[in-house]
N, C-alpha and C positions, 0 to 999 in steps of 0.2 A: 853921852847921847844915846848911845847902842843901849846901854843897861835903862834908860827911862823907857825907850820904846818895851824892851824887852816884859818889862814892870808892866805896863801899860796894856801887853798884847796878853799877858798871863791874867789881868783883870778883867779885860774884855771877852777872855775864852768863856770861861762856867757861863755868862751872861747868854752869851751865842747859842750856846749848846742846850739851856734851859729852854732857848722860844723855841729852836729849828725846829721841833716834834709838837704839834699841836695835838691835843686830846682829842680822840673822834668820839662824837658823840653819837647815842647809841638812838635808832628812830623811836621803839619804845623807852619811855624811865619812868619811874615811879616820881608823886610828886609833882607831876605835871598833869591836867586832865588829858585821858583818855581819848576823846573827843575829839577834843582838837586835836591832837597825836595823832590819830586816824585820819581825819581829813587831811593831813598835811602830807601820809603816806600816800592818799589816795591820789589825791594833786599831780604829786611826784611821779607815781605810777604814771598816770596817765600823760603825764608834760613829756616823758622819755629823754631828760636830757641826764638826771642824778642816777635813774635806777636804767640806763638805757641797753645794757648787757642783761638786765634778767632775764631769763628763760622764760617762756611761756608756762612750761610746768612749776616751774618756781614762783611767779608770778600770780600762779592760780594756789599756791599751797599760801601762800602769802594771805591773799584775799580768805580763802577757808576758813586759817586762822583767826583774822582778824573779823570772822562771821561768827565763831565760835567764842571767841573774848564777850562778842557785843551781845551774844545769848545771856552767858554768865554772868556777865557784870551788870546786865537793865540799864539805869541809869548811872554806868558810870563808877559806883562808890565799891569798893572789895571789900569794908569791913564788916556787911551784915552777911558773906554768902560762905558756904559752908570748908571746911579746909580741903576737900577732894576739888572740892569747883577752884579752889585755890592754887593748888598745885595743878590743875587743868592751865587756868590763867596762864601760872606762871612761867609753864610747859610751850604753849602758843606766843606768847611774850619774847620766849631766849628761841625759837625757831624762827620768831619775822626779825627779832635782831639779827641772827645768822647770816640769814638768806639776802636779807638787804644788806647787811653791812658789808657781805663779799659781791655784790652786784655793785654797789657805791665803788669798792676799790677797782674792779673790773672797768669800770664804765670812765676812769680819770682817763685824763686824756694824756700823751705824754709825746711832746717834740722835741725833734732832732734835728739837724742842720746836716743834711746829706748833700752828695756829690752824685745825680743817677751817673750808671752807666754812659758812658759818651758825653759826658759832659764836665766841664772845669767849673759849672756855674752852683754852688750848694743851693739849696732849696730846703725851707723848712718843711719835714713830713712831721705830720701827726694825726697820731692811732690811738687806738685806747688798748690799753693792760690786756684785755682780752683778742684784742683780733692779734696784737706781738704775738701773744701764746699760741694763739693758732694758726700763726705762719708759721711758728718756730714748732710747733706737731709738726704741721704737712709737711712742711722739709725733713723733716725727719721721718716721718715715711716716707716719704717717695727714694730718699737716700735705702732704710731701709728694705725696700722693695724692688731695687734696682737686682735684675740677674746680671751676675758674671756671664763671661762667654763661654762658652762652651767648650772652645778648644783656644789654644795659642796659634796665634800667628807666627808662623815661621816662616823662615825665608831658604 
């Protein structure tokens, strides 16, 4: 009995382990129109729920980009425009992947089942990837920033 489960748990590992990691897909790719690509970035920007950690400045180098693609490219098509304007593209291209793609992970949301202070009752908290990070800075300054005293206390 033990040796079937065992059989059975070592077929169902690789299985497990192949879905857990889903591929992130990247906001621009080739292959897909541009177009649509763009409006769907725009969307997102604006809904603030996918991209809702971006930085204003990030946000705005985002849009530049994605101002400077739609100069280059006119209607869309890259293969009548010259290779400088191409390696421009493809320049603006892998910077709005960047930018979005670590705003996207910033922005996941992630719960916990805590216990506040004074209390026996857990409560689910959740934050997203960016505000943890920035409670886990300020505590850490403010640790860092703490003075020692000055003298000991003696008795």
């Amino acid at each position: 009995m033990n040796r079937k489960l065992l059989y059975a748990a070592l077929i169902a590992f690789p299985m497990m382990s192949a879905t857990a990691a889903p591929a992130v897909e990247k906001p621009l790719t080739e292959g897909k129109p541009y177009v649509e690509q763009r409006q769907r970035i725009m969307s997102d920007l604006q809904g603030g729920e996918i991209y809702s950690e971006i930085s204003a400045e990030n946000r705005g180098r985002v849009v530049e980009a994605l101002g400077r693609i739609d100069r280059l490219l006119g209607n869309g098509e890259h293969t009548h425009i010259p290779d400088k304007d191409k390696i421009a593209v493809f320049n603006d291209q892998d910077l709005v992947n960047t930018l979005l793609t670590q705003a996207r992970e910033d922005s996941r949301l992630i719960c916990r089942r805590e216990r506040p202070v004074g209390s026996n009752r857990p409560q689910n908290i959740c934050i997203t990837v960016a505000a943890r990070r920035q409670a886990r800075e300020d505590g850490t300054d403010v640790l860092r920033h703490l003075k020692p005293s000055q003298e000991p206390i003696s008795n």
